[in-house]
C-alpha positions as CSV (number, residue, x, y, z in Angstrom):
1,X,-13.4,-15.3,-11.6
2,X,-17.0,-15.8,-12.2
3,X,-16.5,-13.9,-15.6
4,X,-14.2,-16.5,-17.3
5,X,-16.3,-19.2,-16.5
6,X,-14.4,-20.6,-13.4
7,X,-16.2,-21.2,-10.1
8,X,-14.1,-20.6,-7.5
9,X,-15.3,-22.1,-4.8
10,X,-18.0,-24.4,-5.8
11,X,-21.4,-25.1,-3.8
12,X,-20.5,-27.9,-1.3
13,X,-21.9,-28.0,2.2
14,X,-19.9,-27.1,4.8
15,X,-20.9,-29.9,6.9
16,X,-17.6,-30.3,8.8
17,X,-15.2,-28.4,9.8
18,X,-12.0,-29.1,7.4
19,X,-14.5,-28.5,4.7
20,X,-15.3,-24.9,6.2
21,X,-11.6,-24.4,6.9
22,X,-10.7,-24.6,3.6
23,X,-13.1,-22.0,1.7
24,X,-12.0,-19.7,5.0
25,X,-8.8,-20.4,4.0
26,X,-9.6,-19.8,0.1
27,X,-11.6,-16.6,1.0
28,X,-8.4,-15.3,3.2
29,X,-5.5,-15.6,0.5
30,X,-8.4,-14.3,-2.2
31,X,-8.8,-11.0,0.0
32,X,-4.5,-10.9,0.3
33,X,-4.5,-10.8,-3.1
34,X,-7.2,-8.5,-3.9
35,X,-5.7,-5.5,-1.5
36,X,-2.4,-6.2,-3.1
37,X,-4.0,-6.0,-6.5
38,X,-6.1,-2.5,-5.7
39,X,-1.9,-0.9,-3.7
40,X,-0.6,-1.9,-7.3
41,X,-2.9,-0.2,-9.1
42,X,-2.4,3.3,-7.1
43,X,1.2,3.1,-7.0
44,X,0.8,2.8,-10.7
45,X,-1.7,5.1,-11.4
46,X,0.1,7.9,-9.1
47,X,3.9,6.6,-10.1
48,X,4.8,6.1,-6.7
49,X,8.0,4.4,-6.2
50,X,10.0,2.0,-3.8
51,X,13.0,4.4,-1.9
52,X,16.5,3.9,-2.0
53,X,18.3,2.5,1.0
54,X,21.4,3.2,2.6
55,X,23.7,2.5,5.5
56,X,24.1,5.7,6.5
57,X,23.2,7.9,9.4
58,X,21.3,10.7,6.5
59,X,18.2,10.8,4.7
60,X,17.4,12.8,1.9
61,X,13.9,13.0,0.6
62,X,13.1,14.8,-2.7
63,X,9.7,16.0,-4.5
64,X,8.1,13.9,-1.3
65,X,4.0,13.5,-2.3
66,X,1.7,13.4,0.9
67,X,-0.8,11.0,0.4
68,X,-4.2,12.7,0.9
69,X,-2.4,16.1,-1.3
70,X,-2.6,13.7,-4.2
71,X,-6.5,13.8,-4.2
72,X,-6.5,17.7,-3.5
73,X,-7.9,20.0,-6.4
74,X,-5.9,22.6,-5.4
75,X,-5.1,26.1,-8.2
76,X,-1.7,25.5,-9.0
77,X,-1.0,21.7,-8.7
78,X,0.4,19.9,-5.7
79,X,3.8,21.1,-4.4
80,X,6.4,18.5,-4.0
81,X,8.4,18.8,-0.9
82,X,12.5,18.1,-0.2
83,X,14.0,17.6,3.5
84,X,17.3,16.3,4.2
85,X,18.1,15.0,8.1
86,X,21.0,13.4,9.6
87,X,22.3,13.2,13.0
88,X,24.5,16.5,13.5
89,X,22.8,19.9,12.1
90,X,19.7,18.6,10.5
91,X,17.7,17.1,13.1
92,X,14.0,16.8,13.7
93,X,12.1,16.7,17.2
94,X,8.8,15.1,17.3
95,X,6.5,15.6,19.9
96,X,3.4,13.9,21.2
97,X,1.2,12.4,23.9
């Protein structure tokens, strides 16, 4: 906010402790706001998108994006993917540990 001529928090001493509460408490909600501000921007610039949400016991995902593909220089483009899942034929098993 410097730029537009607006201190933010302005050079008191933080002599006691309310005092050093508050610009912690300033700094915190300034940093919530700044990662929210910088997942805005990439879900613009890559058009990602909230998904639709039902009641039912199937999911269907279509031209799914994997997050680190999106930064790949690959020949040919990135490769969207499609899976559909529910709980009789469909089903997926994952395994770890």
């Amino acid at each position: 906010m410097k730029e537009f001529g607006i201190p933010i928090i302005q050079s008191t001493p933080l002599t006691d402790r309310g005092s050093f509460r508050a610009h912690l408490n300033m700094a915190h909600h300034i940093a919530k706001i700044d990662v929210l501000a910088g997942l805005a921007e990439a879900a613009t610039l890559h058009r990602y998108h909230r998904p639709t949400i039902h009641e039912g016991h199937d999911s269907t995902l279509r031209a799914v994006a994997i997050r680190l593909s999106n930064n790949c220089n690959r020949p040919g483009g990135f490769v969207p993917n499609d899976t559909y899942l529910d709980l009789d034929t469909h089903r997926l098993l994952l395994i770890t540990g």
